[in-house]
C-alpha positions as MATLAB code, in Angstrom:
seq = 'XXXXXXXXXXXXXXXXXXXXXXXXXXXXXXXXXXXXXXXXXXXXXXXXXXXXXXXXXXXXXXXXXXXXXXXXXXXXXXXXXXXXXXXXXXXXXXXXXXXXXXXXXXXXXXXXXXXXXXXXXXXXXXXXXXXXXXXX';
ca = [
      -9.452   -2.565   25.599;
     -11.975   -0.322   27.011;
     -11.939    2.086   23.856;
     -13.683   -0.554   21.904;
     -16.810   -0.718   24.475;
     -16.659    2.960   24.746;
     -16.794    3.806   21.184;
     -13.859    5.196   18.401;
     -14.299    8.950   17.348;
     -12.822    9.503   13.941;
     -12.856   13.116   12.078;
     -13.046   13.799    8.100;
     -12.714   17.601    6.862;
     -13.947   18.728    3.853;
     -13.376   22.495    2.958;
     -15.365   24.057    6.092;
     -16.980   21.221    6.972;
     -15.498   19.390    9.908;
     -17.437   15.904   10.745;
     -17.066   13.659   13.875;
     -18.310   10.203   13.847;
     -19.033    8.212   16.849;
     -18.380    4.087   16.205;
     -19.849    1.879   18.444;
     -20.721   -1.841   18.552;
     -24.248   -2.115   17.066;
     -26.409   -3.403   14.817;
     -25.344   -0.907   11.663;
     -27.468    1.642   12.260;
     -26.229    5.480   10.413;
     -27.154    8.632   11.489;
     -26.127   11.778   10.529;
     -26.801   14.843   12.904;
     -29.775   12.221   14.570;
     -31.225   11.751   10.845;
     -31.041    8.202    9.669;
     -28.996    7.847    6.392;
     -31.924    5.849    4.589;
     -33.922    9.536    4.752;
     -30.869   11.733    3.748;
     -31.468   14.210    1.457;
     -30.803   15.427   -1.008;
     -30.059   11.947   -2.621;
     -26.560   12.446   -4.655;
     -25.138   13.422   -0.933;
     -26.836   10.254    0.322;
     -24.741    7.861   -2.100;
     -21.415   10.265   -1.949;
     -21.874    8.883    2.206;
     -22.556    5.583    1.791;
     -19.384    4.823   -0.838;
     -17.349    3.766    2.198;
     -20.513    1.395    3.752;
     -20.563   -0.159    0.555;
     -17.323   -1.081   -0.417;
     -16.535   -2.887    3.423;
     -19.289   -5.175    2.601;
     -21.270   -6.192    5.479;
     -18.375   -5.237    7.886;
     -20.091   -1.873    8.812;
     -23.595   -3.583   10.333;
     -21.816   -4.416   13.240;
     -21.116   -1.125   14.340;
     -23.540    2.060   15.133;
     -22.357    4.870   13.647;
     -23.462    8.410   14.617;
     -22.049   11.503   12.949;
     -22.209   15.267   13.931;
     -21.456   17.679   11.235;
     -21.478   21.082   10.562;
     -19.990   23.914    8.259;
     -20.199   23.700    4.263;
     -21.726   23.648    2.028;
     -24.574   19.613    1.876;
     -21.500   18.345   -0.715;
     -18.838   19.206    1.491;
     -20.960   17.559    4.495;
     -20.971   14.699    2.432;
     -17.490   14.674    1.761;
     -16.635   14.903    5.661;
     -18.911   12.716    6.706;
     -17.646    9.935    4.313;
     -13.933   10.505    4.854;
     -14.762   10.352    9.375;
     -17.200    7.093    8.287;
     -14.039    5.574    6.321;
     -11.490    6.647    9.051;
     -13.448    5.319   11.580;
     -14.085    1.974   10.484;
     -10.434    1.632    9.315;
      -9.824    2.199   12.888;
     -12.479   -0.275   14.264;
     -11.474   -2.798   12.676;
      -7.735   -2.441   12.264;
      -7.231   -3.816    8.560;
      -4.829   -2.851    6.209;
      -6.699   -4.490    3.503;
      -9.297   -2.048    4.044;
      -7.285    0.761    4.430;
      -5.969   -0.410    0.745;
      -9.312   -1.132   -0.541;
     -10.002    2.349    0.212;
      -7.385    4.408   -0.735;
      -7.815    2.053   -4.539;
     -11.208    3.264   -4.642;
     -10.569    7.429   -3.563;
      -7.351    8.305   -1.788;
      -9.532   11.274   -0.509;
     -11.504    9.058    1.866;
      -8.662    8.339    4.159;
      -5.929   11.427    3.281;
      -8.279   14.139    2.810;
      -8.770   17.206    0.574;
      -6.362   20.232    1.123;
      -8.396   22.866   -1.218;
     -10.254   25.529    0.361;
     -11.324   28.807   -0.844;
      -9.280   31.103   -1.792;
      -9.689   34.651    0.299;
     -10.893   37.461   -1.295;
      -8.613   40.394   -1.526;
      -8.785   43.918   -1.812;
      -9.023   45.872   -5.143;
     -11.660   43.360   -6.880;
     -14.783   41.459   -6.369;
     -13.220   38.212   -5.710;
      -9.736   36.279   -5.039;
      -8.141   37.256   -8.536;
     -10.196   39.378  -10.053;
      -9.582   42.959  -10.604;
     -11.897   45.896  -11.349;
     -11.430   47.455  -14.996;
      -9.420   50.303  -16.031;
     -10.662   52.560  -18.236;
      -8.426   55.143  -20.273;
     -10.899   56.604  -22.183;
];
């Protein structure tokens, strides 16, 4: 299979952030847009991403993985980037059991998020809301 030596591309969406992670055989090294995970910031971003490296166990340090993201908001980077990260290793390694574990934890790791925001239309200063009348 020369995919395997090649490397696995898997994509996670999140609002208007669109991620693409890169899984290789390695040694478990994570970067995100060339920045290792370990320096990440801010820090509540840096745990939302590695919720899918910690629930495979050790599984993940035999694979590189390297993740380009852009769009969004740093949550909804975060959310992308741990929904390709899931994906992907789902896809490495070909188990249902942890495609199950991970859809028990957060079904949103491997189907996704629909929501986005809601267009602004005309008559108002937002999606629904209206300007005031005034009778008087």
């Amino acid at each position: 299979m020369p995919a395997r030596k090649l490397g696995l591309i898997a994509v996670g969406k999140r609002k208007t952030a669109i991620a693409r992670a890169l899984i290789k055989p390695g040694t478990g090294v994570v970067r995100i847009n060339n920045v290792p995970l370990e320096i990440w910031q801010p820090e509540v971003a840096k745990w939302k991403i590695m919720e899918p490296l910690l629930l495979v166990g050790d599984l993940w340090k035999q694979v590189d993985i390297d993740v380009k993201v852009r769009g969004g908001g740093f949550m909804g980077q975060a959310e992308a980037v741990r929904m390709s990260i899931a994906r992907g290793l789902v896809n490495w390694f070909k188990s249902s059991r942890l495609k199950k574990l991970l859809i028990n934890y957060d079904r949103s790791m491997i189907a996704g998020d629909p929501r986005k925001k809601e267009m602004k239309t005309f008559g108002g200063p937002g999606a629904r809301r209206r300007r005031q009348k005034s009778y008087r």
